[in-house]
C-alpha positions in Angstrom: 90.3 41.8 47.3 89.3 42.4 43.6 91.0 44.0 40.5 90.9 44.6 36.9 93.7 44.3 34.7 92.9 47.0 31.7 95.3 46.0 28.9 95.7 48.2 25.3 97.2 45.6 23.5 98.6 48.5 21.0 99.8 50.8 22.7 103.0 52.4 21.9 106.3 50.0 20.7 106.1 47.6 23.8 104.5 44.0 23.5 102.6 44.2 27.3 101.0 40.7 26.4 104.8 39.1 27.2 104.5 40.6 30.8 100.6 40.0 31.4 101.1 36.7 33.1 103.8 38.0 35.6 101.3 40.9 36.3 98.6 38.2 37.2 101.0 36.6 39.1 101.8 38.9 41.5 98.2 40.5 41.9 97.7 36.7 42.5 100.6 36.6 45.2 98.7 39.6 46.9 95.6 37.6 47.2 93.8 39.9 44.7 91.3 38.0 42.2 92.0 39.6 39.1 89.7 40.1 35.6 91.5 40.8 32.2 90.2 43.6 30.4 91.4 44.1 26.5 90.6 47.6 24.8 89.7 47.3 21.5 88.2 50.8 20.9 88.4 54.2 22.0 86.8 54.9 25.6 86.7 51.5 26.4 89.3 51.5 29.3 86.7 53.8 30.5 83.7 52.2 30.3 85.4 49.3 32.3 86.9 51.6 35.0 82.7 53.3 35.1 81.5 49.4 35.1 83.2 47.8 37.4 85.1 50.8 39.8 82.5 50.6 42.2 82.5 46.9 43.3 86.7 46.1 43.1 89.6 47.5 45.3 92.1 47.9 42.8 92.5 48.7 38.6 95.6 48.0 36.7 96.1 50.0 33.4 98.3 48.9 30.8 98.9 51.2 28.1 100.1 55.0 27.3 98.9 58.9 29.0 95.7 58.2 27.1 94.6 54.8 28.6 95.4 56.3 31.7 92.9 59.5 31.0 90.2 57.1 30.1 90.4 55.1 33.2 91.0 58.5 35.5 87.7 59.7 33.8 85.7 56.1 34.6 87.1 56.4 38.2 87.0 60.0 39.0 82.9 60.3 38.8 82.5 57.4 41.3 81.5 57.8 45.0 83.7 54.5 45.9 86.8 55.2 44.0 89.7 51.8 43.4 93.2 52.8 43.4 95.1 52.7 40.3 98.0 50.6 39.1 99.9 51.8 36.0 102.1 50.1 33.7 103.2 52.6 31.1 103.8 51.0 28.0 103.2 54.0 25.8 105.6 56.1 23.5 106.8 58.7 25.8 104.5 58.0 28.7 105.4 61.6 29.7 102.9 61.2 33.5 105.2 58.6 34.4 108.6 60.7 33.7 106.9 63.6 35.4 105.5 61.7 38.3 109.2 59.4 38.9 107.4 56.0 37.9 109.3 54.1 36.0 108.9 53.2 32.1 110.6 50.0 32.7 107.7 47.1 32.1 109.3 45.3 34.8 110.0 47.6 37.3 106.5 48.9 37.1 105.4 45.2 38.5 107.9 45.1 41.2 106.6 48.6 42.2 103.0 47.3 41.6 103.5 44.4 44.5 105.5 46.7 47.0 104.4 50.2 45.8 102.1 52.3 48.2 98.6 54.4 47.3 98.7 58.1 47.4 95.9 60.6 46.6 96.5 62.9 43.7 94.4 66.1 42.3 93.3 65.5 39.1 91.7 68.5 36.8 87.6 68.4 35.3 87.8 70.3 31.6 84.1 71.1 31.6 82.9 67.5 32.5 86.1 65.8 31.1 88.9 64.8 33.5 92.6 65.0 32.7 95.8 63.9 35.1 98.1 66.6 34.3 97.5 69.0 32.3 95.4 70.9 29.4 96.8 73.4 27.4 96.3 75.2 23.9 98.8 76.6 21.3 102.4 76.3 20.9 104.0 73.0 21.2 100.5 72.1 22.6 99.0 70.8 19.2 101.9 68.8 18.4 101.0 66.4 21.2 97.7 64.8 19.0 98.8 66.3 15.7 102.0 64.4 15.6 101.7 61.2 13.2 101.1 57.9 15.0 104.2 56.6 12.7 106.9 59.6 13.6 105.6 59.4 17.3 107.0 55.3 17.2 109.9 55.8 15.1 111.2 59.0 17.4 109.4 58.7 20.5 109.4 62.1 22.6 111.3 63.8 19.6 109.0 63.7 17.3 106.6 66.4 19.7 110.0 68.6 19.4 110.0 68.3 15.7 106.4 68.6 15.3 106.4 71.6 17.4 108.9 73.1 15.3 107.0 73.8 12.6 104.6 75.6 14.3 107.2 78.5 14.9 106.3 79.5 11.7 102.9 80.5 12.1 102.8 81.2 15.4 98.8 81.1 16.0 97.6 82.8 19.0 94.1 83.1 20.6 92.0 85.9 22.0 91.4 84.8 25.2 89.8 86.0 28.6 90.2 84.4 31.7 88.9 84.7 35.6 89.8 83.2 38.1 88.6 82.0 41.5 90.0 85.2 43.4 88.3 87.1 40.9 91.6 88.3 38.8 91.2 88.5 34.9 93.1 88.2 32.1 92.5 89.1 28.6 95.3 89.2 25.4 96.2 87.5 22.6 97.8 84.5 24.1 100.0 81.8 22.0 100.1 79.5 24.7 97.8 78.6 27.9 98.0 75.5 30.2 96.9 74.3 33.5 99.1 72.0 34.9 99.0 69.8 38.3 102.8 68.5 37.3 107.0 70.0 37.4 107.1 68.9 33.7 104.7 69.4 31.3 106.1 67.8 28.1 109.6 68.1 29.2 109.6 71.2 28.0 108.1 73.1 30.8 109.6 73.1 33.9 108.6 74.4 37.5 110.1 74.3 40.6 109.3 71.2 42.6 109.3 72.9 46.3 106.6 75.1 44.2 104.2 72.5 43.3 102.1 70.5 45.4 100.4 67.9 43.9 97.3 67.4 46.5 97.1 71.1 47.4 93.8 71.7 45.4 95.5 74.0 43.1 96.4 74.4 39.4 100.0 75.9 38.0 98.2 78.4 34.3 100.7 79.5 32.8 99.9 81.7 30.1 102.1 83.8 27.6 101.5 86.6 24.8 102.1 86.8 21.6 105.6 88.3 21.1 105.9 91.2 18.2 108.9 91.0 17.2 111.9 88.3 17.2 113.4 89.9 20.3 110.4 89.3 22.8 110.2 86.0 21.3 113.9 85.1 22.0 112.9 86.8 25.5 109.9 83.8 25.9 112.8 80.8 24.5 114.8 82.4 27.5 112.4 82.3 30.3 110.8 79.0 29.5 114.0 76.9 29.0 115.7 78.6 32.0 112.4 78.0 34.1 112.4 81.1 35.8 109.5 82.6 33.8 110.1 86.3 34.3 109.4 87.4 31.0 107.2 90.3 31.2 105.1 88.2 28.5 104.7 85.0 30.7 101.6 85.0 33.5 102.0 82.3 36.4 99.9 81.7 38.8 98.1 79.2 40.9 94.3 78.8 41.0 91.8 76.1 42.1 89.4 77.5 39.1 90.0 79.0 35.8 87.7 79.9 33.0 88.3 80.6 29.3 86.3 82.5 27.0 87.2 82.8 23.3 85.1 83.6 20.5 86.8 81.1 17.8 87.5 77.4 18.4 90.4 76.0 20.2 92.8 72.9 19.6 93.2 72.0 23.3 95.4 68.9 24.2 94.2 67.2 27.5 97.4 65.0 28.4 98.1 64.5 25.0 94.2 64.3 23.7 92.7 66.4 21.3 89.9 68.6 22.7 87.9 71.1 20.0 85.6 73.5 21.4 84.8 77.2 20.8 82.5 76.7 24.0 83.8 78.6 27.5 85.7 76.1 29.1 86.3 76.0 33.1 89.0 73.7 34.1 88.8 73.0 38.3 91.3 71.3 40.2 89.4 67.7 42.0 91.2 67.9 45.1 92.7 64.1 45.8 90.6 62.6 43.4 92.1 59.4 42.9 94.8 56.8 44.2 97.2 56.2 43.2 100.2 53.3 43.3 103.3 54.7 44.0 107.1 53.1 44.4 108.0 53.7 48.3 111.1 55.8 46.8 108.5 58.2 45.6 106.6 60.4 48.1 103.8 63.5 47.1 101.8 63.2 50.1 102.2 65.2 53.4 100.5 62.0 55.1 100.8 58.8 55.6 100.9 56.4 52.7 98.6 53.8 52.4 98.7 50.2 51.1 96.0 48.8 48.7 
């Protein structure tokens, strides 16, 4: 067998070059021959994943959400797809809270050597890929507006505190969307998301014997602009009780979605910062790649498989 060990060596507040040798050791323990891969600019765990997918069994990422997305978006176009290892090591690493993987360095290499592979829907922004989830508007725009520096001295608070601020505006978007049923929706919306996740920024929850993350669908959630402090209070309620039954809060479930809006939006893609004034349709990749899970954690309605 064959892997490659994707390494950001800046990712986040953790030194992952202390633990790179124990990582080698088991992959070597497995009988995997393993290549080190350092990132030293943007899109290059992607590239890597793109170069070398296709002719290796397995790919090891080491770094935040973001080094994930690049090497989700290498693998995810390829006919011969390798599973996917991941070693957090990022500030929040919010995939790993929402998917019960572990933020522990070294737990995530014990579940490395006895974890098992299990398929996972991923979403397609246009032709971008994301893991969990892209949204716009509130709360949203704190997740790649938030200052590299406030992001490593508060970790997951600094999104809160960030998104704080934004109350005060409170931007929204004119917005119309279809579906693949054929429903529309048009208002003036100050928050959107599709999601393939029970968390999204543990702020958003859903229940989990709702959401099925290899079903081919997409949780959109989308909410209107209050107009007045009462309806607003009404939104707090719903979304922190996670019952959403706010008369200004839309959920449903969709394997397609488009967006039209005639001004650009600030869309975050797991935490990425996506511009584009362009319609966008996000579709849900039905079990697009593999993943490694612990054995304590099981999303798939079939058998597991090992790598």
């Amino acid at each position: 067998m064959k892997a490659i060990l994707i390494v950001n060596p800046v990712s986040g507040r953790t030194m992952i070059s202390e633990y790179i040798d124990d990582i080698l050791l088991v992959l070597k323990k497995k009988r995997i021959e393993t290549t080190t891969l350092m990132t030293k600019r943007k899109n290059d765990a992607m590239n890597f994943a793109r170069e070398y997918g296709e002719n290796i069994d397995l790919i090891v990422c080491c770094g935040g959400d973001g080094t994930l997305g690049e090497v989700v978006n290498g693998v995810a176009p390829l006919q011969n797809r390798p599973a996917i290892g991941y070693i957090p090591t990022g500030t929040t690493n919010d995939f790993s809270k929402n998917m019960g993987l572990t933020s522990d360095i070294l737990m995530s290499i014990i579940d490395l050597n006895h974890g098992v592979v299990q398929e996972l829907d991923v979403g397609r922004f246009n032709e971008k890929y994301f893991i969990y989830v892209a949204s716009f508007g509130l709360f949203a725009e704190s997740s790649y507006a938030t200052p590299r520096n406030l992001k490593q001295r508060f970790g997951h608070l600094a999104y809160v505190i960030t998104g704080t601020k934004e109350l005060v505006n409170l931007k929204s978007y004119h917005v119309k969307l279809s579906d693949d049923k054929g429903n529309t929706y048009e208002d003036d919306y100050v928050y959107g998301s599709v999601s393939n996740s029970t968390s999204i920024g543990g702020l958003m929850r859903f229940d989990e014997e709702l959401v099925d993350l290899q079903d081919g669908l997409h949780e959109v959630v989308l909410i209107r602009r209050p107009k007045n402090i009462f309806e607003f209070n009404d939104i707090v309620r719903a979304v922190l009780s996670g019952r959403y039954d706010s008369d200004l809060i839309t959920v449903f479930s969709a394997s397609k979605v488009t967006f039209e809006c005639e001004e650009e939006i600030d869309w975050s893609l797991d935490g990425e910062h996506e511009r584009t004034n362009q319609p966008v349709t996000v579709e849900n990749v039905h079990r697009a790649i593999r993943l490694v899970f612990p054995k304590s954690v099981d999303i798939s309605h079939k058998k597991s498989e090992s790598y």
